[in-house]
C-alpha positions in Angstrom: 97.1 70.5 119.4 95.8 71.1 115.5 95.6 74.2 114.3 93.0 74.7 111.4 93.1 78.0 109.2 90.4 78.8 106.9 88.6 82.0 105.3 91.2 82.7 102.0 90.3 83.6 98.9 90.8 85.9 96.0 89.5 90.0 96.5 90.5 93.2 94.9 92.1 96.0 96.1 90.3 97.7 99.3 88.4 94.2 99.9 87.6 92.5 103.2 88.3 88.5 103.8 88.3 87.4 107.8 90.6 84.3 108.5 89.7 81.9 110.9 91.6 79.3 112.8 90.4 76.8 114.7 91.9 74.1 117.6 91.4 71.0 118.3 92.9 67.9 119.8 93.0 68.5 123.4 92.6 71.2 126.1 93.7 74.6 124.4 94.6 76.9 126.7 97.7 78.7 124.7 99.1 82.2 126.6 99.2 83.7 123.1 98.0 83.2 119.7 99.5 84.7 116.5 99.5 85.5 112.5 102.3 84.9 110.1 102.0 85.5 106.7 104.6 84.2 104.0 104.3 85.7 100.4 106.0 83.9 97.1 109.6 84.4 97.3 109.6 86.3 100.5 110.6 85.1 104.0 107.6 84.8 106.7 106.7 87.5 108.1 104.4 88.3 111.5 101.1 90.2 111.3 99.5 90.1 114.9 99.4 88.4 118.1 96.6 88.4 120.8 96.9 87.2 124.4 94.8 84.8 124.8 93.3 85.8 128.4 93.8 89.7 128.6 93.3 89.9 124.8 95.7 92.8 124.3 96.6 93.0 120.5 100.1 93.5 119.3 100.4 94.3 114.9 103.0 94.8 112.5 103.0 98.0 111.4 102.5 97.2 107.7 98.4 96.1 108.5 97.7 98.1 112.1 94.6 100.1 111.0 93.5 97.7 108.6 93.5 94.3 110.3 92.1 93.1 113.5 93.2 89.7 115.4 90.4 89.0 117.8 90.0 85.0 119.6 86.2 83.3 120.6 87.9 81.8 123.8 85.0 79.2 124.1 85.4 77.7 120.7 88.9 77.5 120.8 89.1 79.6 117.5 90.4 82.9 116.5 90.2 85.1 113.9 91.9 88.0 111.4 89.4 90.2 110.0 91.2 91.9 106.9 90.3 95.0 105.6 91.4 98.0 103.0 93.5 94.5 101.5 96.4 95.8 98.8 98.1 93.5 96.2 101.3 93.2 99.1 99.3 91.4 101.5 99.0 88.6 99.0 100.5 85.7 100.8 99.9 82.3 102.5 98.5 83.4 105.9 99.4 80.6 108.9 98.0 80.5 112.7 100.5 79.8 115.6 99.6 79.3 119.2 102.1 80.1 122.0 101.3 76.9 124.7 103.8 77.0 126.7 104.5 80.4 127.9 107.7 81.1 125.5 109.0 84.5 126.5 110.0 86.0 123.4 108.4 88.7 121.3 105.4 88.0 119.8 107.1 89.0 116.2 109.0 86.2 116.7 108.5 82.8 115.2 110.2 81.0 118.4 107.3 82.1 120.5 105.0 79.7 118.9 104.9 75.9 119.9 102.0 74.9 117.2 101.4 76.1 113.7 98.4 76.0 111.5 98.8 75.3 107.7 98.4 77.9 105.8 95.4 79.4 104.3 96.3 81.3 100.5 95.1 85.4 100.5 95.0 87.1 96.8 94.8 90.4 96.2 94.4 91.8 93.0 95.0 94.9 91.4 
């Protein structure tokens, strides 16, 4: 499985981008699929996670509100729409998928079997 992110770019303050990420290489059926972000100097850090069936939505508090993981279950892609951006959510964004059913919180990077590379968000001031 490839995970493919897209959709980052440079906005100011109270902007809206939407990430995509697409998969491809086989039959994609993950049990969850999941955000990360990574800014300079600063350790990953999760944003949101969507089961892929039910499509319950899990978020870090620092972007519930403002951000919105959703998933197109037919073209194998999912999406973050970002809105009300601040300068703090500056940061390399990456896509995971969970494929394997790994029970552990969906915060956590050892949840997720594939990741996507990622895709640079700026937010100016």
């Amino acid at each position: 499985v490839q995970l493919q992110a897209s959709g980052g770019g440079f906005v100011q303050t109270g902007g809206s981008l939407r990430l995509s990420c697409a998969a491809s290489g086989g039959t994609f059926g993950p049990y969850a699929v999941g955000w990360f972000r990574q800014a300079p100097g600063k350790e990953r850090e999760y944003v949101a996670c969507i089961s892929w069936k039910s499509g319950k939505t899990f978020y870090n508090d620092s972007v519930r509100g403002r951000f919105i993981i959703s998933r197109d279950m037919a073209r194998n892609t999912m999406f973050l729409q970002m809105d009300s951006l601040k300068p703090e959510d500056t940061a390399d964004y990456y896509c995971a998928a969970d494929v394997n059913r790994n029970h552990y919180d969906p915060a956590s990077e050892d949840k997720y079997d594939f990741w996507g590379q990622g895709t640079l968000v700026t937010v100016s001031s």
